[in-house]
C-alpha positions as CSV (number, residue, x, y, z in Angstrom):
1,X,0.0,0.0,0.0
2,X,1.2,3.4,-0.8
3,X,1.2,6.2,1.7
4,X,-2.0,7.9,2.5
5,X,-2.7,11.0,3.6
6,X,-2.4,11.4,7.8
7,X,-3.6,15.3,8.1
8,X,-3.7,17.0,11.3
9,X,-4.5,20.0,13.4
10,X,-1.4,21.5,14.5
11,X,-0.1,23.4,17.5
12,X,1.5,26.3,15.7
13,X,1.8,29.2,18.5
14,X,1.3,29.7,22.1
15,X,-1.4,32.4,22.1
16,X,-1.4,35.1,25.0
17,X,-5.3,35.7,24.6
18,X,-8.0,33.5,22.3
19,X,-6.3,31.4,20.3
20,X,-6.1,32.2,16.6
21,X,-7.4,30.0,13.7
22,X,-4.3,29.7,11.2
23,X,-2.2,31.2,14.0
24,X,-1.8,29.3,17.0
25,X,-3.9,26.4,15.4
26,X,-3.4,25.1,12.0
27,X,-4.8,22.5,9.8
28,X,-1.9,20.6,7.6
29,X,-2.8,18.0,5.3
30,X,0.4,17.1,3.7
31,X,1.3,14.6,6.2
32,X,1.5,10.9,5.2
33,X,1.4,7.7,6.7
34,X,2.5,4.0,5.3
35,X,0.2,1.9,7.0
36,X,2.4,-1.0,5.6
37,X,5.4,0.0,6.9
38,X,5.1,1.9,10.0
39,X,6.1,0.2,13.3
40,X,3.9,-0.1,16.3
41,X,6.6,-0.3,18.6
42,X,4.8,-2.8,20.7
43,X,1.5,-0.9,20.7
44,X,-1.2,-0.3,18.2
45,X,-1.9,2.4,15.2
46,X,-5.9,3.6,15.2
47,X,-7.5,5.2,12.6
48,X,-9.5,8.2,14.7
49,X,-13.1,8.5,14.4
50,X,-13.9,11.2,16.7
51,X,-11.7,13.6,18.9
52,X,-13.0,15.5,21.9
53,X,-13.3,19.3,22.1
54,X,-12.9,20.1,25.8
55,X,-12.5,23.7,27.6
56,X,-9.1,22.4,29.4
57,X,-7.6,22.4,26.3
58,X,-6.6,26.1,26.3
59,X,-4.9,25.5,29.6
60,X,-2.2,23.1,27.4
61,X,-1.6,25.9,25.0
62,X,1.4,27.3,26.7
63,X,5.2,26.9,26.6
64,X,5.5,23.3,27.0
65,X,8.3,23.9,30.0
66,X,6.0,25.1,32.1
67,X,5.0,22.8,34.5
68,X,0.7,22.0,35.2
69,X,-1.6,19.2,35.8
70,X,-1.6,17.9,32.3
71,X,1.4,18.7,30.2
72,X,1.7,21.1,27.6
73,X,1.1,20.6,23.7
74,X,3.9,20.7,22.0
75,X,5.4,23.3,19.5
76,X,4.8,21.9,15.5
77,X,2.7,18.7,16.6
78,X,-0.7,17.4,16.9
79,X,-2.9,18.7,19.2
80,X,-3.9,15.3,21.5
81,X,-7.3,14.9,23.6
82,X,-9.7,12.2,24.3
83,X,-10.5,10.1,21.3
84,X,-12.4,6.9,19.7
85,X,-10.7,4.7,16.9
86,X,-10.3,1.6,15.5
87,X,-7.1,-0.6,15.5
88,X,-5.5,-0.8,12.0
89,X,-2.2,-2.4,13.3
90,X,-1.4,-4.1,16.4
91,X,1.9,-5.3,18.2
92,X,0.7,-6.2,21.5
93,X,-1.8,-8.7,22.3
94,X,-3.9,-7.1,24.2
95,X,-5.6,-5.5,21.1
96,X,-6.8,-6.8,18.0
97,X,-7.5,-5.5,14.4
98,X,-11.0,-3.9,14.4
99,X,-11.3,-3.1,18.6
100,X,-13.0,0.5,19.1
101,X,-10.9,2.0,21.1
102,X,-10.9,5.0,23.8
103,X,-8.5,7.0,25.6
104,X,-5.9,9.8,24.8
105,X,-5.4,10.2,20.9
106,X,-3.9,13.0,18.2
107,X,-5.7,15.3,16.0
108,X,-4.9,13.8,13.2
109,X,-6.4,10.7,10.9
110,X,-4.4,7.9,11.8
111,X,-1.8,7.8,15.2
112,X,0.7,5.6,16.3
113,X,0.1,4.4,20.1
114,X,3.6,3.3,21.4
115,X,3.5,0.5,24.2
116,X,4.2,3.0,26.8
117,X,0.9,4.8,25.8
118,X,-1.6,1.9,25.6
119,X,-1.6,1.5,29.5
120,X,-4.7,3.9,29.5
121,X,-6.6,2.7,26.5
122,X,-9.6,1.1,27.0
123,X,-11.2,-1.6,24.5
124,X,-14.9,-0.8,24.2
125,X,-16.2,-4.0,25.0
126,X,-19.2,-5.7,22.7
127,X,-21.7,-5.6,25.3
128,X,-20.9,-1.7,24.9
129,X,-20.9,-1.3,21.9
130,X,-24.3,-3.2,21.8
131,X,-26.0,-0.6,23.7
132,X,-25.9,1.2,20.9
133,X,-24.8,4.6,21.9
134,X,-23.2,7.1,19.3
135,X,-19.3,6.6,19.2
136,X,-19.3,10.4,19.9
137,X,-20.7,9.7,23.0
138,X,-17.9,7.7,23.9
139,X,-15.6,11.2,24.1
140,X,-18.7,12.9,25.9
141,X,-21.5,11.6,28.5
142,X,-19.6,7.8,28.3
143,X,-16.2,9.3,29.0
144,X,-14.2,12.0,30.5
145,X,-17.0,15.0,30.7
146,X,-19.1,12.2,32.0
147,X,-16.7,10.7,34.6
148,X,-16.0,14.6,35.8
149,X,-19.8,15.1,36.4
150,X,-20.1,11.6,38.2
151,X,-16.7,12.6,40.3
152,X,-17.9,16.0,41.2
153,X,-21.6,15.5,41.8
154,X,-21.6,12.6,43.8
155,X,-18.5,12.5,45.7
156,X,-17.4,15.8,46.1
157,X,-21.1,17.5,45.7
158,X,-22.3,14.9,48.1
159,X,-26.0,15.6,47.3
160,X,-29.3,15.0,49.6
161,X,-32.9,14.8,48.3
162,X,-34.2,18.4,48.4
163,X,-31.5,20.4,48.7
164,X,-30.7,22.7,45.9
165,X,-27.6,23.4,43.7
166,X,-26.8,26.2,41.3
167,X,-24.4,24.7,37.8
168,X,-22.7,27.6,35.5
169,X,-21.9,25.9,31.9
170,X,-25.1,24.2,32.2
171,X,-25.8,23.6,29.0
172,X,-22.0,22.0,27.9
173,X,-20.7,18.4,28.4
174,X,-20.0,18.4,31.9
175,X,-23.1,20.6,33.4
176,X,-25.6,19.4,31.7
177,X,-25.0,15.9,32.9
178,X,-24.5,17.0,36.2
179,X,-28.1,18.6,36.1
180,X,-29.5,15.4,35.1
181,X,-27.9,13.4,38.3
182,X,-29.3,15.9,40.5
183,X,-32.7,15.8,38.9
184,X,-32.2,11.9,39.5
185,X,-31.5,12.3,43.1
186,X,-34.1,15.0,43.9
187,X,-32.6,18.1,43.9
188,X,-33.7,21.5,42.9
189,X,-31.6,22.3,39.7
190,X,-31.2,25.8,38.3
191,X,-28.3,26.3,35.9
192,X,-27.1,29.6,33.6
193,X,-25.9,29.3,30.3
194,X,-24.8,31.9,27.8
195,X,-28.0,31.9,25.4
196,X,-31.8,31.7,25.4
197,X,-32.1,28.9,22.9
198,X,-29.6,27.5,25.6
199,X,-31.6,28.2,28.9
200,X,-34.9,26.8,26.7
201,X,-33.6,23.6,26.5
202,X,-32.3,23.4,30.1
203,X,-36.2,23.6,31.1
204,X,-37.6,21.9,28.8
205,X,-36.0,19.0,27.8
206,X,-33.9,18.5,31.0
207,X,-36.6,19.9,33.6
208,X,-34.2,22.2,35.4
209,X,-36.4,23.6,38.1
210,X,-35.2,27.7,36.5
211,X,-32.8,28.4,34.0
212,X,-31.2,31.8,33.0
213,X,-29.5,33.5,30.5
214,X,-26.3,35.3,32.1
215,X,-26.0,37.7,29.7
216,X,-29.0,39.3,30.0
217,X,-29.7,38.8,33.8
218,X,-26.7,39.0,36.6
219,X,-27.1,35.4,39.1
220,X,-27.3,37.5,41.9
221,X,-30.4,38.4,41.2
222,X,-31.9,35.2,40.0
223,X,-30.5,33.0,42.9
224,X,-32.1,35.5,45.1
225,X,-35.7,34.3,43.8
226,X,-34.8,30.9,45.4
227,X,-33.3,28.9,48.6
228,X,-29.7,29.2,49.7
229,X,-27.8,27.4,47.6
230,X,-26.3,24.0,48.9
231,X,-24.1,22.5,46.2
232,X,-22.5,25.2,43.5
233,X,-21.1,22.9,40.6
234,X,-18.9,25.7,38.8
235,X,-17.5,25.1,35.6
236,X,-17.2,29.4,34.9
237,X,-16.1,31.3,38.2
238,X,-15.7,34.9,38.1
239,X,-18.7,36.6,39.0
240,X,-21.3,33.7,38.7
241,X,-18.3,32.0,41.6
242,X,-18.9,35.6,43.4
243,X,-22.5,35.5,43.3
244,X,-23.2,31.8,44.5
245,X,-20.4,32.7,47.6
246,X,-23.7,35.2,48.7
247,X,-26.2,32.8,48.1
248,X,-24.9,29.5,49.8
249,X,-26.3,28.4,53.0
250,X,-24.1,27.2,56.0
251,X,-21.7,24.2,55.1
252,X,-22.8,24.5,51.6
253,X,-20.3,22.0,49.4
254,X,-18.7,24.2,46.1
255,X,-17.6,21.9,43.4
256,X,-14.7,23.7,41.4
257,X,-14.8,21.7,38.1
258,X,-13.3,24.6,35.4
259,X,-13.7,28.3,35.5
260,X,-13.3,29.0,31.7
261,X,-14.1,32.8,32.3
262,X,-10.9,33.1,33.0
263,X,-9.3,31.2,30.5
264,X,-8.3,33.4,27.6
265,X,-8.6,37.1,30.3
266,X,-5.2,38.7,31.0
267,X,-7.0,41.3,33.2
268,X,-9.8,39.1,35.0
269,X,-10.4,40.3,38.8
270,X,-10.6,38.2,42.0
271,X,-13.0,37.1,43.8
272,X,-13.6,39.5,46.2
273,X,-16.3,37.8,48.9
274,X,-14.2,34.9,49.9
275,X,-14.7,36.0,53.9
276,X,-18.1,34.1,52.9
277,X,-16.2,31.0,52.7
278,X,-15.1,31.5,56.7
279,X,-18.4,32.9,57.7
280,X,-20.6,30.1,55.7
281,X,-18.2,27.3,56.8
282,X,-18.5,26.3,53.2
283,X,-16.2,23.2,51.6
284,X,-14.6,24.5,48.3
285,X,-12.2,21.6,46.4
286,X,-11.2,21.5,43.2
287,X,-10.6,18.1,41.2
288,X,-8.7,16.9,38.4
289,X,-10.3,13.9,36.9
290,X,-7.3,12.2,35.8
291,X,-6.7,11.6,39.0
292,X,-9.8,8.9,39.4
293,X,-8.0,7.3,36.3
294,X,-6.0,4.7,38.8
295,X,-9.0,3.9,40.5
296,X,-10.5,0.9,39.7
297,X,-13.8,1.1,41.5
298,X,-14.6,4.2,40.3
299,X,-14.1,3.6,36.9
300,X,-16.0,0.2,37.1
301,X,-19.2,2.1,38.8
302,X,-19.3,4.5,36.2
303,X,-19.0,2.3,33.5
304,X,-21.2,-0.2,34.9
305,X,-24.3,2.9,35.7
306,X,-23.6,5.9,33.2
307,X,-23.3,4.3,29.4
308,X,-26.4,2.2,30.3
309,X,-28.3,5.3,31.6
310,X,-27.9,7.4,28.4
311,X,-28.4,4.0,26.2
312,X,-32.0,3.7,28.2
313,X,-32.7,7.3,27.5
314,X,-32.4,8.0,31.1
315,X,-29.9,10.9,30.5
316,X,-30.2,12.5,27.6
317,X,-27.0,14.2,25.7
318,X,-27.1,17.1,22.9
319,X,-23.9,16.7,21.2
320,X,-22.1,19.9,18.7
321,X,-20.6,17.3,16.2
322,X,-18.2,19.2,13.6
323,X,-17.4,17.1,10.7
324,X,-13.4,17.2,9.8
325,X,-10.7,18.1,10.6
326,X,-10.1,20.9,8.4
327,X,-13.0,22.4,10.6
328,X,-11.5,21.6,14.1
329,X,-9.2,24.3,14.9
330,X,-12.4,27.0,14.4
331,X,-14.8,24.8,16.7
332,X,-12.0,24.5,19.1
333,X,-11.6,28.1,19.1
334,X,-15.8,28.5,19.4
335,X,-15.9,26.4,22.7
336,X,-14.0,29.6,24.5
337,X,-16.6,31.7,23.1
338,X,-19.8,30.1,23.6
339,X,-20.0,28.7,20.2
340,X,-21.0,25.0,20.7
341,X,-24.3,24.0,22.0
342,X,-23.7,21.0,23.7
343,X,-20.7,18.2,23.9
344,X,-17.9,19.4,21.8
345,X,-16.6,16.8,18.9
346,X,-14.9,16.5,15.7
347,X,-15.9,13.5,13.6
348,X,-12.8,12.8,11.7
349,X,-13.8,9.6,10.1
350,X,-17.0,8.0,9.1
351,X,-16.7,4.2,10.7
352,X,-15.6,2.1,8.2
């Protein structure tokens, strides 16, 4: 076989601000790969189906010597993120021509996975793959958005029927999820998100108890209409993070998930009501999911509860699926703006 084609989405520039389409991020597509000759080096070669878009992301667009939870993309390469493919070669025996895979993949149509990098791949199993669930889903509810949701809400959050919790983002892949559990577990939900069309679908097709558009009205106001608040699931901070620290009752639990206000602002303030955290004898922790990665009971209840949930219907997903590459590095820059309505992903490859 001749070499085909292997195009990608680049890491051109660190950006200072939003990242740049044809700038920081670039789409190449005169890459090849020999699917013949290229060596596995005792691990597999996928051809990617789908690729996550995920807020974090922007974090690992830095100078790749400086030091953070998850290391930074490198200068002239692929950009890397949670994916789904298939195995095309394989020199290990754990794997087999044909598997779906998921776990940690390049932006790019076909990637080599050396030994050292399978450790964390996971074979989707047939009885998964039965259910029946969109491989994009995979990347979204069934993986790493989902797993944070499950992490946050019920171990950190540690929610009681009744009580009530505030989510910012709550139309993206990790709040709306979130919403759902705590509709499950009989909570009063109210979530913002950044458009009406947005806030419509959080009450009507999720039954959030209120919904609001944070453009056009300030949380303060809105969680005032309602009781204090006893879980805050932030994925935003900034002055939504300001305005739950006034509403939360005593010994109220904050889960700080992502605050992608700040993400691209230079000049963001503080917060500047954090005495309420003293006063309120509130618990605030942060979480990196990766982290729950090595644990083996979590990662079997979630698997075991949350891909069966969404197969029965039982939590519903709304996905923003961009079809090719060529298109990723302008959704990528979208999800930083407020672009996407829903889970983030780029659908490389029809499955074939």
């Amino acid at each position: 076989m001749a070499p085909i084609r292997n195009s990608a989405v680049i890491f051109a520039e660190v950006p200072t601000g939003y990242p740049e389409v044809g700038k920081h991020l670039k789409y190449v597509d005169d890459r090849t790969i020999d699917l013949d000759t290229v060596e596995a080096k005792g691990g597999i070669v996928t051809k990617n189906l789908v690729i996550s878009i995920d807020p974090y992301m922007r974090g690992r667009m830095r100078d790749p010597s400086v030091k953070s939870y998850a290391p930074g993309f490198q200068l002239n390469e692929p950009l890397v993120n949670f994916f789904v493919g298939k195995v095309v070669k394989s020199d290990n025996s754990r794997f087999k021509i044909g598997q779906y895979v998921y776990g940690m993949g390049s932006y790019e149509e076909y990637t080599v996975h050396p030994k050292e990098a399978t450790d964390t791949i996971k074979i989707l199993s047939e009885e998964e793959l039965k259910l029946g669930i969109p491989l994009t889903a995979w990347v979204g509810a069934a993986g790493m958005p989902g797993q944070t949701a499950f992490h946050g809400f019920y171990d950190i959050g540690e929610p009681k029927k009744g009580e009530t919790i505030f989510i910012t983002g709550a139309s993206g892949a990790v709040g709306q999820i979130v919403g759902q559990f705590a509709k499950r577990e009989g909570l009063k939900v109210i979530g913002s998100a950044g458009s009406d069309d947005k806030v419509q679908w959080l009450q009507k097709e999720l039954n959030f108890d209120h919904a609001f558009n944070y453009k056009t009205a300030t949380a303060k106001d809105e969680l005032a209409k309602f009781d204090p608040l006893n879980i805050y699931f932030d994925n935003v901070g900034g002055d939504q993070l300001e305005a739950a620290l006034d509403a939360a009752a005593n010994e109220a639990r904050f889960v700080e998930c992502g605050m992608i206000s700040q993400y691209n602002e230079r000049d963001a303030h503080g917060i500047r009501n954090l005495m309420q955290i003293v006063a309120k004898r509130l618990k605030l922790q942060g979480f990196i999911i990766l982290d729950k990665y090595k644990d083996a009971n979590f990662m079997k209840d979630f698997y075991t509860k949350v891909p069966k949930w969404i197969a029965s219907g039982e939590i519903k997903i709304k996905e923003d699926v961009t079809k090719g590459l060529e298109k990723a590095p302008e959704a990528i820059v979208g999800i930083f703006q407020g672009k996407n309505f829903g889970k983030a992903v780029i659908q490389i490859a029809d499955d074939a």
